[in-house]
C-alpha positions in Angstrom: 11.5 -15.0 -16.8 9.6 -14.5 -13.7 5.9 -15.1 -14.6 3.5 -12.3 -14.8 1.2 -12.9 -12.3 3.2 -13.4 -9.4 3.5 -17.0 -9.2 7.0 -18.6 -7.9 8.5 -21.4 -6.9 8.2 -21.6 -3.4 5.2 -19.5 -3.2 6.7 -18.1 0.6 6.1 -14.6 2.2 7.9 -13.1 4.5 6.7 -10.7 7.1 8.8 -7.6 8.4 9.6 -8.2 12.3 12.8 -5.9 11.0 10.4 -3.4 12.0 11.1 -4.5 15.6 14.4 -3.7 15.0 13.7 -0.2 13.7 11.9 0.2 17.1 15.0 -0.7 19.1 17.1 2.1 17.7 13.9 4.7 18.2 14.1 3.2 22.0 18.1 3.3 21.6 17.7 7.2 20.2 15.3 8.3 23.0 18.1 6.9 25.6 20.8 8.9 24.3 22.5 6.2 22.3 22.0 7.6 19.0 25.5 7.3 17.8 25.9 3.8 18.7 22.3 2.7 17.0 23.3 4.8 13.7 26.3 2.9 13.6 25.0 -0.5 14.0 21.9 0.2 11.4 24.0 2.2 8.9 26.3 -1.3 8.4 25.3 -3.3 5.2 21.8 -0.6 4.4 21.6 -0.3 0.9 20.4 3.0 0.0 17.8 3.0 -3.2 16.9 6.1 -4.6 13.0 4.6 -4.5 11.0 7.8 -3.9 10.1 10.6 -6.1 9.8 14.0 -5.1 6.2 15.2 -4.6 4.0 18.1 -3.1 3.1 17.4 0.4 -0.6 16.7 1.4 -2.8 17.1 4.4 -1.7 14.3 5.6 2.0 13.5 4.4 4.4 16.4 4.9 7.5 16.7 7.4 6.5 17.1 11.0 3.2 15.4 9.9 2.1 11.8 9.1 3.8 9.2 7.4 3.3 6.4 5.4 6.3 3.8 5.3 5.7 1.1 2.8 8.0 -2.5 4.3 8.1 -5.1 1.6 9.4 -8.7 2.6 10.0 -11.1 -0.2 12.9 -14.2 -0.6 15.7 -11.9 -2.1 19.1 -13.2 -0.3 21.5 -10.4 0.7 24.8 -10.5 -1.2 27.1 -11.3 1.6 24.4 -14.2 2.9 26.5 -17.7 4.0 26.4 -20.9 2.7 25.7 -21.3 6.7 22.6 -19.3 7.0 21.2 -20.4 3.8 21.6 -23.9 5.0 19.9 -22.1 8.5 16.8 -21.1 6.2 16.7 -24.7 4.6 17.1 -22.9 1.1 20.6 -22.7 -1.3 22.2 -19.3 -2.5 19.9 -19.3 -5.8 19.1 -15.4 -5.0 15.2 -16.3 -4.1 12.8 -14.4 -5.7 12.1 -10.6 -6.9 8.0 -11.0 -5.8 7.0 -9.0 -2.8 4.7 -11.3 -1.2 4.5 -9.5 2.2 3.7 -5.4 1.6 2.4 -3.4 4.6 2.0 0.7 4.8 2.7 1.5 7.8 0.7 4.9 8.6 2.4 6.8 11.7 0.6 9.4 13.3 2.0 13.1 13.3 3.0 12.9 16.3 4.3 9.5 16.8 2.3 7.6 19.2 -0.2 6.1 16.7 0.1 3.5 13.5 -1.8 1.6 11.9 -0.1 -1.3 9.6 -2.4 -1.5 6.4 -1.5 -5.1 4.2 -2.2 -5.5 1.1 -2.5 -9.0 -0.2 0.2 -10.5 -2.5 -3.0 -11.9 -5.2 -4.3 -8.4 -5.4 -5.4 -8.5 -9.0 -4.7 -4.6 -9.5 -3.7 -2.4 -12.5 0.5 -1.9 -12.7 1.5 0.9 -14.7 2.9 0.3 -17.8 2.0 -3.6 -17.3 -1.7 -3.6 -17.3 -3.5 -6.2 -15.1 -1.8 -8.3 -12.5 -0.8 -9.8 -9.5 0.5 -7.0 -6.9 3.3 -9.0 -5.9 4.7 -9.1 -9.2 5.2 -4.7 -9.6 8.5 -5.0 -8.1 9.6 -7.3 -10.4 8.4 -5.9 -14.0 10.1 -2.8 -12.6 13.5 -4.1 -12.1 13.5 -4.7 -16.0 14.8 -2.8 -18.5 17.6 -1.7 -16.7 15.4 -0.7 -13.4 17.2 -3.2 -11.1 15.8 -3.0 -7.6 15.5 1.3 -7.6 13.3 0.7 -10.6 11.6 -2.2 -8.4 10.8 0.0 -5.3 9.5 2.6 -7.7 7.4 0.5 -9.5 5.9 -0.8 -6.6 5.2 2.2 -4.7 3.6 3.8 -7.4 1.3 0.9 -8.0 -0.1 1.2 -4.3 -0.2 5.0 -4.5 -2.2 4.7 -7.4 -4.8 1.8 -6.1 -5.0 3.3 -1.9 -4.5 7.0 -2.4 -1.9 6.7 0.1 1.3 9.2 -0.4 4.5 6.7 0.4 7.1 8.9 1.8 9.7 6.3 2.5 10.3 2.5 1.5 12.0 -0.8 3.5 12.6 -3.3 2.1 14.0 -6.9 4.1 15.2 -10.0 2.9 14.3 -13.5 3.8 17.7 -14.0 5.8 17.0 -10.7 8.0 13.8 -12.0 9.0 15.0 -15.2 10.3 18.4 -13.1 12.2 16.0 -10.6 14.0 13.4 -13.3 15.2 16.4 -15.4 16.3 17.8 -13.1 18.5 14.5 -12.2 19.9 13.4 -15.6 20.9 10.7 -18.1 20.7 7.6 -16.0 19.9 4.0 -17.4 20.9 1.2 -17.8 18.8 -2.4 -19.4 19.5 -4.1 -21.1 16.1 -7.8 -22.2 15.9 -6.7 -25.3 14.3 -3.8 -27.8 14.0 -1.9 -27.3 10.8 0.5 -29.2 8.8 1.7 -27.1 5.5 4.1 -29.5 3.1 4.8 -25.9 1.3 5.2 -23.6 4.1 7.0 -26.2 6.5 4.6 -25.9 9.0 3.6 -28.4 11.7 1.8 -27.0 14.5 -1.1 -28.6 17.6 -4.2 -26.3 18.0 -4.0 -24.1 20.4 -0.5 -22.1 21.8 2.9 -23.0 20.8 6.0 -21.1 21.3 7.9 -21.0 17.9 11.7 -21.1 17.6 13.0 -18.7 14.3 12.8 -21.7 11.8 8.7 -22.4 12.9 8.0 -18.5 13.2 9.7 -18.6 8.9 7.2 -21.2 8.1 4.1 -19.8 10.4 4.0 -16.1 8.1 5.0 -18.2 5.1 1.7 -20.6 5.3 -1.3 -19.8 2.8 -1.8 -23.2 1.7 -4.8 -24.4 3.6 -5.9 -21.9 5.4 -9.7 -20.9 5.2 -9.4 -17.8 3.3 -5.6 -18.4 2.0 -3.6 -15.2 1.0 -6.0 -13.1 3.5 -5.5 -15.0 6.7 -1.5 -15.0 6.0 -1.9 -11.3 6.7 -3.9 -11.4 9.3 -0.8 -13.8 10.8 1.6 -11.4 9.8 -0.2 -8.3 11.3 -0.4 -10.5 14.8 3.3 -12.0 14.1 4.6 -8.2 14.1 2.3 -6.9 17.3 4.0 -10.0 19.0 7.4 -9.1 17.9 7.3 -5.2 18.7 6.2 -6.5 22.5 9.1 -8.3 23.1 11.1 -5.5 21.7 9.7 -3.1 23.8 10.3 -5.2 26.9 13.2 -4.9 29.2 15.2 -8.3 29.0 15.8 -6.8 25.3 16.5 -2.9 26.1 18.2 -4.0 29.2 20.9 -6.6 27.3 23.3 -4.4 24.9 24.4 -7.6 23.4 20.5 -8.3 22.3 20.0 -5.2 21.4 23.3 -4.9 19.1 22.8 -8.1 17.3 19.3 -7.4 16.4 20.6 -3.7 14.9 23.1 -5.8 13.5 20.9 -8.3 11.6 18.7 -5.1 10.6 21.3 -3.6 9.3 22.5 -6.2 7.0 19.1 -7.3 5.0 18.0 -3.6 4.2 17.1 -1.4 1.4 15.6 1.8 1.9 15.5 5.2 0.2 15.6 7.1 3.8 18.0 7.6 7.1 17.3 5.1 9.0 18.0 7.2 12.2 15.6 9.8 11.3 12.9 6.7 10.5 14.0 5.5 14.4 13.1 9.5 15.6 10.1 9.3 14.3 8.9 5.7 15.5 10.4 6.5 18.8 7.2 7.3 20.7 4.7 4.2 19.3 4.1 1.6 21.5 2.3 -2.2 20.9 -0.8 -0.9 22.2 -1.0 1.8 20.1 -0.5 -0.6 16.7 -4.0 -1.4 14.8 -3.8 -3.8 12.0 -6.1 -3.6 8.7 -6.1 -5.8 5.5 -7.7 -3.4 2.2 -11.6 -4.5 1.5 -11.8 -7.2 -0.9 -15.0 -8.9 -2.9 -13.8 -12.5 -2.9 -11.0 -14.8 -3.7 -12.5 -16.1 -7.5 -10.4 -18.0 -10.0 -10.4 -16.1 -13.1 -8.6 -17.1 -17.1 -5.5 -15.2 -17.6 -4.3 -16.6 -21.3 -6.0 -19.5 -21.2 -5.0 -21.0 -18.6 -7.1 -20.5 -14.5 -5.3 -18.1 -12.2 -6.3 -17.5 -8.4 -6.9 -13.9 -7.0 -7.7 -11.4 -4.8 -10.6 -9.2 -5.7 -9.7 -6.0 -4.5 -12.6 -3.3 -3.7 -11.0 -0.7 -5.8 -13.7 2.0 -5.6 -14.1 1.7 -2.0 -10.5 1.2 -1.0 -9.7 5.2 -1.1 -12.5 5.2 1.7 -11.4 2.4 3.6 -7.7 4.1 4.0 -9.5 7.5 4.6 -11.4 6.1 7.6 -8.1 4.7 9.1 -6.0 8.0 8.3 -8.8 10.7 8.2 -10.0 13.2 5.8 -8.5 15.7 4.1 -8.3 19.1 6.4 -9.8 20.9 3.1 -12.8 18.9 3.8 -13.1 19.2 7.4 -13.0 22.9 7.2 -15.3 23.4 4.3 -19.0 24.6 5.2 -21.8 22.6 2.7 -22.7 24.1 -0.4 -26.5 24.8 -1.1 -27.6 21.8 -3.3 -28.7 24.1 -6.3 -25.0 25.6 -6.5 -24.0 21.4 -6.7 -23.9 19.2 -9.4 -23.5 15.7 -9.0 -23.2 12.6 -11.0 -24.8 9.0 -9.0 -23.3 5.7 -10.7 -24.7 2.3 -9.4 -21.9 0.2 -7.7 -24.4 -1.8 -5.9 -25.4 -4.3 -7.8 -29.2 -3.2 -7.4 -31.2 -2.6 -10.9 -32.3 1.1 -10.6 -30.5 2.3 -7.4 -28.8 5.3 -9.6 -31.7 6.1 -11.0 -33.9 6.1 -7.5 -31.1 8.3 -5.9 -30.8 10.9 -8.6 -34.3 11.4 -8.7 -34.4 11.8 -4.5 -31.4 14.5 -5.5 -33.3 16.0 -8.3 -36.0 16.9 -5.6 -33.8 18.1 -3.0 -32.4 20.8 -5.1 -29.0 19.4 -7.0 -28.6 19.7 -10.7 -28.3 15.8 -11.4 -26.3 14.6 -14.3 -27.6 10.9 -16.5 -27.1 8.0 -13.7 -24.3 5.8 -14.4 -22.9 2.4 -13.6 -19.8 1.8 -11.8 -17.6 -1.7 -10.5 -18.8 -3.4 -7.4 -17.8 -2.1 -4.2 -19.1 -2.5 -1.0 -18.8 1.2 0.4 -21.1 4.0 -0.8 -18.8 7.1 -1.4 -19.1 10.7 -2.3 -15.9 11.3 -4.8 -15.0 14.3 -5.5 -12.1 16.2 -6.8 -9.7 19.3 -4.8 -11.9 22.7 -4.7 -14.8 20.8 -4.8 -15.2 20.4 -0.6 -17.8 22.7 -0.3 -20.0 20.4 -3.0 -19.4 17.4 -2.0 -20.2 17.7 2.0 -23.7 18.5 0.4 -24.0 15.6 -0.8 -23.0 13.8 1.7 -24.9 15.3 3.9 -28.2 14.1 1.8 -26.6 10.3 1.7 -26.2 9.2 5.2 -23.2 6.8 5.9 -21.9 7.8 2.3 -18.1 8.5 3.1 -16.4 11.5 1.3 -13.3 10.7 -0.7 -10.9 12.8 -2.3 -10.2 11.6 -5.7 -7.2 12.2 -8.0 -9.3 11.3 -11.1 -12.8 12.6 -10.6 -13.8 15.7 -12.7 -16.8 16.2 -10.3 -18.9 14.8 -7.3 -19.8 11.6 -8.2 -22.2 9.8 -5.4 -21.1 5.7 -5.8 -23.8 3.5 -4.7 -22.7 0.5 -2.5 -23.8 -2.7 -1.8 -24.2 -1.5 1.9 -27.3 0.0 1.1 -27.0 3.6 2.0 -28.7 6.1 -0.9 -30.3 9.7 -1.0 -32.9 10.1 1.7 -35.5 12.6 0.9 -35.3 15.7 3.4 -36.7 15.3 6.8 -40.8 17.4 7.1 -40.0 20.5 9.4 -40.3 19.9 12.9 -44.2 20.9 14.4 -44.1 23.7 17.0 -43.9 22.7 20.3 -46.8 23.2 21.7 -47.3 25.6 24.8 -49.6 25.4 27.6 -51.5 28.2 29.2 -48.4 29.3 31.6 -46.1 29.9 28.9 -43.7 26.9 29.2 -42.5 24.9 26.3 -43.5 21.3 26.6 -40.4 20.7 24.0 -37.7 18.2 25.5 -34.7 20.4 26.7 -31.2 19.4 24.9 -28.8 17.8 27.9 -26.4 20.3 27.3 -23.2 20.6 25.1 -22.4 19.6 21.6 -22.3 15.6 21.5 -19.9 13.8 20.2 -19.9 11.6 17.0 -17.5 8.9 16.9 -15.0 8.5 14.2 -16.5 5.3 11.8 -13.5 2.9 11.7 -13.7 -0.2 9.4 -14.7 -3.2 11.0 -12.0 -5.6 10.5 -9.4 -3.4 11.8 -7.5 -5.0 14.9 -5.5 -4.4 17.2 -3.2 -7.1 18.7 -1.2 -4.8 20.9 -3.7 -5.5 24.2 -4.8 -8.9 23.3 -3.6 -12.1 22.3 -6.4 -14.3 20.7 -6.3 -17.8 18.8 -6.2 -16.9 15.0 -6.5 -19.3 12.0 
């Protein structure tokens, strides 16, 4: 039996450059080869039935924004060759079940934006029906039972809904074997470390500085973890750069220029996937991104601690829970319900402050600050960690919550499926209530009449949208990584 927590054998991940090869057919579609591209795709796709019907959301309905969830993990496809296993350097043992690589991909409604959001394999998370454990591990506790891999993807896809507040509306899934095909046929890919490495688990061998990998390197480059400075973490960060590099050379002409290129990376595509959607409808909708337009994220974390699981030590990921729902908000936007919705008055608000901040009185400070500005303020609680202050708040309660907000500066706003009311979470980045500003003195006016006041330039100005620091885009630039 597969051990709870995620751990495995080889401890590998793969990354999803089949992705690239979605991006093909979308170019393929949008040249008028549609027929040929769903042909090629369709061969060897197993369908799962991996997503449950649900109501659509602001941000997650038809003709609107997507999220596409693409797991990599070390399953071999059925019809895989004692050849291309011996390719791989592995046997026909049928790998293993844990997703180590899991990326949303978030697609703009109209196609020309994304933003791939990872989320580490050690993510110590709650898995319904399991209780605590490693994220990689959902897909396999739901393949038991009777689940096999439908019950896997469902699993899965519900554990991420539940811990980002993202709505997955489709699910790909790629095998070891297609990773290696696709990033074959597209050629030695090159990458710029920090610092030499040499990974006895990973394979790895590789000078400081640029180095063009052949498919066998590129494997062992997103499988590395061992060693690196901040281990599970800076694997993504190699996988977010690995796929920039890979849609790049997709996109270029020597590939959409050379049918045969183009047909055996549709091909090899074709052969390692499962996915609950058509694939030429996925293609349609990715048709119109381009590299440049492809940020990369990793959720917010508090730290990589070794915890006791049973007795025995177990390594994770600390995941920011609490803030995560704000992080994906600030990459996706808010909800239209919010944007739309004009403050309440603070005596028509009631809200609750818990202290995620680690400070010893902050809730009590800010409700108090509230208390005076008007609200009716519930008994301060106490709440995990997290890094992000946030104003939660539940649907119909819009109005409420941007009046809170509006008395927290920097607090972010987040929908939440499981708050009963506004609920102000205190962060450890310091924001709180702020006690109203004094009204403004009169200008005054000299003895001609004229306003001494400083005149507004003119127009409304513009605020920027926040965006979470560590988001990155490796579409317009190619620097050394760890």
């Amino acid at each position: 039996m597969p051990p709870r927590h995620g751990r495995q054998k080889r401890g590998v991940g793969v990354v999803f450059p089949a992705v690239a090869g979605v991006l093909t057919m979308a170019l393929l579609l949008s040249g008028g080869y549609a027929a040929y591209a769903y042909g090629r795709l369709s061969n060897g796709v197993t369908k799962i039935d991996a997503i449950a019907p649900k109501k659509a959301s602001a941000h997650d309905v038809d003709g609107q924004a997507q999220n596409i969830l693409l797991v990599g993990d070390d399953h071999r496809p059925d019809n895989a060759t004692p050849e291309q296993m011996a390719e791989l350097s592995t046997t026909s043992d049928g790998g293993a079940t844990n997703t180590d690589t899991m990326i949303v991909l978030h697609l703009s409604a109209d196609g020309t934006q994304a933003t791939m959001i990872s989320f580490p394999r050690d993510s110590y998370v709650d898995i319904p029906g399991v209780g605590k454990g490693k994220l990689n591990s959902a897909f396999y506790y739901g393949t038991l039972n009777g689940g096999g891999d439908t019950g896997g993807a469902k699993l899965l896809i519900k554990t991420i809904q539940n811990l980002s507040g993202l709505s997955i509306d489709h699910f790909v899934r790629v095998s070891l074997l297609g990773f290696y095909q696709v990033v074959k046929e597209l050629g030695p890919v090159q990458v710029c470390l920090n610092n030499a490495v040499s990974d006895p688990y990973s394979g790895v061998n590789l000078p400081a500085g640029r180095s063009d990998l052949n498919a066998s390197q590129a494997l062992s480059f997103v499988r590395q973890r061992h060693g690196l400075p901040n281990g599970d973490l800076d694997r993504n960060v190699r996988q977010q750069y690995f796929l920039s590099q890979e849609a790049r050379k997709v996109l270029s002409a020597g590939t959409l220029l050379n049918p045969v290129k183009t047909g055996n990376i549709l091909g090899a595509v074709g052969d390692s996937i499962q996915t609950d959607t058509d694939l030429l409808s996925l293609g349609g909708a990715l048709r119109n991104l381009r590299p440049a337009n492809i940020q990369s994220a990793t959720i917010p974390t508090l730290g990589t601690p070794t915890i006791t699981v049973n007795g025995a030590p177990l390594s994770i990921v600390q995941v920011d829970t609490v803030g995560l729902p704000a992080f994906v908000q600030e990459l996706v936007g808010p909800p239209e319900a919010y944007t739309k919705a004009v403050a309440a008055q603070p005596a028509a608000t009631t809200v609750t402050v818990l202290n995620g901040s680690g400070i010893t009185g902050a809730a009590t400070a800010a409700a108090h600050v509230l208390t005076a500005r008007g609200f009716q303020v519930g008994a301060p609680g106490s709440s995990e960690t997290t890094k992000t202050t946030l104003v939660q708040y539940p649907v119909g309660q819009e109005a409420q919550a941007k009046a809170v907000a509006a008395a927290v500066p920097g607090a972010v706003a987040v929908q939440s499926g499981t708050a009963t009311g506004v609920t102000l979470v205190l962060g450890t980045d310091g924001k709180t209530a702020v006690a109203p500003a004094p009204p403004a003195s009169a200008p005054s006016t000299p003895a001609g009449g004229a306003s001494t006041a400083p005149k507004p330039s003119g127009g409304t100005p513009t605020v920027p949208k926040p965006k979470p620091t560590d988001v990155k885009n490796y579409g317009t630039a190619n620097s050394c990584i760890n």
